[in-house]
C-alpha positions in Angstrom: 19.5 -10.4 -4.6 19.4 -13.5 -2.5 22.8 -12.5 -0.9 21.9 -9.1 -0.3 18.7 -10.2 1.5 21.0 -12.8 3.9 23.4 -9.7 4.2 20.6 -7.6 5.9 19.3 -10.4 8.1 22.2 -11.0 9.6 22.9 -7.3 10.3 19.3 -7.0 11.7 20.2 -10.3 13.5 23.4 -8.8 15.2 21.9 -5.6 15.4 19.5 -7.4 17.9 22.2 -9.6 19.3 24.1 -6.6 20.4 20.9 -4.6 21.8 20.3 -7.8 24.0 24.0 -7.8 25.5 23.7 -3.6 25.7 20.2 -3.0 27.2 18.6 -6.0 28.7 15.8 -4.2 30.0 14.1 -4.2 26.6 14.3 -8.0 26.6 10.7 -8.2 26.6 10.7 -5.9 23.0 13.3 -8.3 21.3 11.3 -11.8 21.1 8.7 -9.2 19.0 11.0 -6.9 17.1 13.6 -9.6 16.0 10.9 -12.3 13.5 9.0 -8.9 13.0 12.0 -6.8 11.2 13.5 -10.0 9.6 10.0 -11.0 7.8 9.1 -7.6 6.9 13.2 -7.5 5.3 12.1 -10.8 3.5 8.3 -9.1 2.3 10.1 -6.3 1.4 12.3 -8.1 -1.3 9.1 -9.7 -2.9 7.5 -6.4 -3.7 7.0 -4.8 -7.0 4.1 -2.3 -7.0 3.3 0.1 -9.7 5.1 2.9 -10.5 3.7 6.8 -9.8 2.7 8.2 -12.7 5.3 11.4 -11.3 8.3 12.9 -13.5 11.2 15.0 -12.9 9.8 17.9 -13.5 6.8 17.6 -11.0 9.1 16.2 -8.7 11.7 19.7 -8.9 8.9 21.8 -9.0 7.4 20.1 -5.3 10.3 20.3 -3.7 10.9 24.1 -4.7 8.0 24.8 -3.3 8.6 22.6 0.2 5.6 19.8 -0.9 7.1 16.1 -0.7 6.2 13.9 -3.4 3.4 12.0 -1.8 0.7 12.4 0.9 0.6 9.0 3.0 -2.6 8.2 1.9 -0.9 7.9 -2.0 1.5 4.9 -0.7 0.3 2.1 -2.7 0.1 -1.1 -0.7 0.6 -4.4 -1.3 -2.2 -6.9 0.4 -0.4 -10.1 0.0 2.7 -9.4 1.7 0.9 -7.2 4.4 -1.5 -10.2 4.8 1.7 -12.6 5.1 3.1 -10.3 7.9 0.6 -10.5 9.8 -0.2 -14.6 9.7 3.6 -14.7 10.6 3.9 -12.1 13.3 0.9 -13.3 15.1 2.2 -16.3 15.9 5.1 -14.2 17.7 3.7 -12.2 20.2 4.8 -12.6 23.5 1.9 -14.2 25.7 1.8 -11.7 28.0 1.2 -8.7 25.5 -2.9 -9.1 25.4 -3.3 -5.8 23.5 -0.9 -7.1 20.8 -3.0 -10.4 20.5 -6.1 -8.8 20.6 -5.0 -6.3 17.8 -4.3 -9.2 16.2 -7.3 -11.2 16.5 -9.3 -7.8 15.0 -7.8 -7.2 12.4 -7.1 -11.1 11.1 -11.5 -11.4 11.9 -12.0 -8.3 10.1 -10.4 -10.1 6.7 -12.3 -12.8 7.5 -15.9 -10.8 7.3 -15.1 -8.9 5.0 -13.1 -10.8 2.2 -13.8 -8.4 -0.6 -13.1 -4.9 1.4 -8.7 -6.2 2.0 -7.6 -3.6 0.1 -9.8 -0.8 1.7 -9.0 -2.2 5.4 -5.8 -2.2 4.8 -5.8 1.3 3.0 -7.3 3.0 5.7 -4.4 2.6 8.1 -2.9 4.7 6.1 -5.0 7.5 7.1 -4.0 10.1 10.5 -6.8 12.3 11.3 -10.1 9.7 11.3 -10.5 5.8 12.1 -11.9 4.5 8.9 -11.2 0.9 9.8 -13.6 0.9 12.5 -16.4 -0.1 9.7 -15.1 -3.4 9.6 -12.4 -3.5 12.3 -13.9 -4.6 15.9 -11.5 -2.2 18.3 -13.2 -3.8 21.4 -10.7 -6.4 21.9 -7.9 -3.8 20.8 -6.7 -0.4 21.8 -5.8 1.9 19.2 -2.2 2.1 19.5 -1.8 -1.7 19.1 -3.9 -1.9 16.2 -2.1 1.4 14.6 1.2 -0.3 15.4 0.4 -3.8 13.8 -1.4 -2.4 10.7 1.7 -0.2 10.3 4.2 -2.3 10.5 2.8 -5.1 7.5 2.2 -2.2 5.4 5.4 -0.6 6.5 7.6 -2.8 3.4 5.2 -1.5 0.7 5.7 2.4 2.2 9.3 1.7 2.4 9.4 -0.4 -1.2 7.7 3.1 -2.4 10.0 5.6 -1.6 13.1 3.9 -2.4 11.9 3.8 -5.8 10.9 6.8 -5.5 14.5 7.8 -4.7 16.0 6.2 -7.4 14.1 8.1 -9.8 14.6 11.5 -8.3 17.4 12.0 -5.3 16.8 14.4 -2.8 18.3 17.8 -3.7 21.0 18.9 -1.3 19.4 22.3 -0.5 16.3 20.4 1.1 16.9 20.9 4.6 13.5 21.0 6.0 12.2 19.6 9.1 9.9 16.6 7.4 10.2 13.9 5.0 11.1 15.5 1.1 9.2 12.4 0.0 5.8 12.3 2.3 6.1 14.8 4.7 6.2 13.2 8.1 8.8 14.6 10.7 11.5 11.9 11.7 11.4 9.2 14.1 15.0 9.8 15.0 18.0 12.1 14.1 21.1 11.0 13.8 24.7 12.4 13.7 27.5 11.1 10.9 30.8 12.0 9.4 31.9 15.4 10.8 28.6 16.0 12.8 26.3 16.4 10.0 22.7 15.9 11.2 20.0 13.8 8.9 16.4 12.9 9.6 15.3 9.5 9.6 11.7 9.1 8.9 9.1 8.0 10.9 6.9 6.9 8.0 8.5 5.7 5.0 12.2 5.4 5.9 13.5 7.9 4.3 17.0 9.8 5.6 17.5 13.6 4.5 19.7 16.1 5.7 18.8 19.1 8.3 20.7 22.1 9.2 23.2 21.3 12.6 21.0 23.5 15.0 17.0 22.9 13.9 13.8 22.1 15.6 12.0 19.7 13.1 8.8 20.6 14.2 8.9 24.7 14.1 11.6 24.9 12.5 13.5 27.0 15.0 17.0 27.5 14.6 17.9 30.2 17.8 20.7 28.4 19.0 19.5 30.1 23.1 16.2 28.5 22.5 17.5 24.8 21.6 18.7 22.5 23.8 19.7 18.4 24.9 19.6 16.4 27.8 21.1 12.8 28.0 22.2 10.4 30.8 26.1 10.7 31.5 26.2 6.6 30.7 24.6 7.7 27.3 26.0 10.2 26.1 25.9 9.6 22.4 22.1 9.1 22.6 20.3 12.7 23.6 17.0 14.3 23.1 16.5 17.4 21.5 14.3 20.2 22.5 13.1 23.1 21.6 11.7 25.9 24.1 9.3 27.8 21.5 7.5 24.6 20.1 7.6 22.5 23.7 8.5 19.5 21.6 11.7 17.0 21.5 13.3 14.4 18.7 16.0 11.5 19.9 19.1 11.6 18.8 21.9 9.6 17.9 25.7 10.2 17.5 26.8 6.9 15.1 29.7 8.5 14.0 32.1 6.5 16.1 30.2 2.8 15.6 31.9 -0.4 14.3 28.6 -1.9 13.4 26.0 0.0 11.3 22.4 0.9 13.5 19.5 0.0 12.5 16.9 2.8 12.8 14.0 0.7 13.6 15.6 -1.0 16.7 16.9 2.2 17.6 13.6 4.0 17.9 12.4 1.1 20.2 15.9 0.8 22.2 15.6 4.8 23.0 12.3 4.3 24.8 14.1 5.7 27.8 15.3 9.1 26.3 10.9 9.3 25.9 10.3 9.5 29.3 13.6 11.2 30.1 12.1 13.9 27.9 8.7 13.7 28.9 9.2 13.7 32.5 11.2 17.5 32.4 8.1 18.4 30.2 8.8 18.2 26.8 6.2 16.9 24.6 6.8 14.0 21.6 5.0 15.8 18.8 2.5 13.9 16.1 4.5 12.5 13.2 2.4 14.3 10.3 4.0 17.6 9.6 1.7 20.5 10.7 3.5 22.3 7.6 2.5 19.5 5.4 -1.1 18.2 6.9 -2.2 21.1 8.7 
């Protein structure tokens, strides 16, 4: 397993390498990203959580009926190794990023005061539609997009550790084609383009890829080929956004058909931050990540 670990590292490693010579002007993301995605890769190999009390049968029947297999709120989590993330990430953080370091500061005084309440602290950032960390979490220091994003990402090896054995139990079917996650219904973070052009879904919660149909809004689900469109920059042109007229929104995507090296997803989400305001400049709008068909 040791091997496998040092395998990943040093793709995330070159991954980041590359991204430096390719786009310097996320320099400033890359002294962050780099010791966050290689410790979350070692956390990740450390956890073993309990398995779902979920069988085949349930599983089939959810995804006739388009339900994924979880809510987001169901991930188990893992303290420790969230807890170890964020000791080792704080230490990372670019001086300049005060929102960062004030995110961190909250959360790390929140554990502090509340010793006996970890699991529920850490729980609630699993949670979309309230704040219930702000019982124990001081936000004054920290907007909520920092804390959201820190939180996240030291839980983010137990969600990922979840569905991947989640996977292994029960494999997507091949007719699932939907717009969101087929294990916790959250739309994807990015699309992506392989083999002969088939399109997947990468998700934006628990890592999950899944195939879509070639022409497909995520969102609405729209598939009129007149009301779907891309824009990209000429230098770019294997990275585009997609949008769809009837819904107003757009998803990123990206053509790795023709790479040497293999991408990783996380860095690409961050390394696309340009395509964001590309798309939200001519209007399109970057939808929220919880399926409306799934959460409401």
């Amino acid at each position: 397993m040791q091997n496998n670990l040092d395998d990943r590292k040093k793709m995330i490693a070159n991954a980041i390498a590359r991204a430096r010579a390719n786009k310097p002007a996320y320099e400033e993301l890359y002294a962050l990203l780099e010791p966050l995605f290689l410790i979350q890769e070692e956390v990740g190999d450390t956890i073993c959580l309990p398995q779902l009390p979920l069988d085949g049968q349930a599983a089939e029947n959810n995804w006739k009926q388009g339900i994924p297999l979880l809510k987001r709120w169901d991930f188990p989590v893992d303290i420790q190794s969230a807890e170890t993330i964020l000791n080792a990430v704080s230490l990372k953080i670019p001086g300049g990023n005060a929102q960062l370091a004030g995110a961190a500061k909250a959360l790390s005084r929140a554990f502090a005061a509340h010793p006996q309440e970890k699991q529920a602290i850490w729980e609630s950032f699993l949670q979309h539609e309230f704040e219930p960390w702000e019982e124990w979490v001081d936000v004054s220091e920290a907007d909520s997009a920092s804390l959201l994003f820190l939180a996240r990402s030291c839980l983010r090896p137990s969600i990922e550790w979840t569905a991947r054995k989640l996977l292994e139990r029960f494999p997507v079917p091949a007719n699932w084609l939907r717009g969101y996650c087929p294990v916790c219904g959250s739309l994807p973070s990015l699309l992506f383009l392989v083999g002969d052009g088939e399109r997947k879904g990468h998700c934006s919660w628990c890592a999950t890829q899944w195939n879509l149909y070639r022409l497909q809004c995520p969102f609405c689900d729209n598939r009129l080929h007149d009301s779907l469109g891309y824009l990209y920059i000429e230098e770019e042109p294997y990275n585009r956004v997609q949008y769809c007229r009837l819904c107003k929104g757009y998803f990123k995507l990206v053509d790795v058909r023709e790479r040497l090296d293999p991408p990783f997803y996380p860095l690409e989400e961050w390394t696309t931050l340009h395509l964001d305001i590309l798309a939200q400049r001519a209007g399109w709008q970057q939808q929220a990540t919880p399926a409306p068909g799934v959460y409401g």
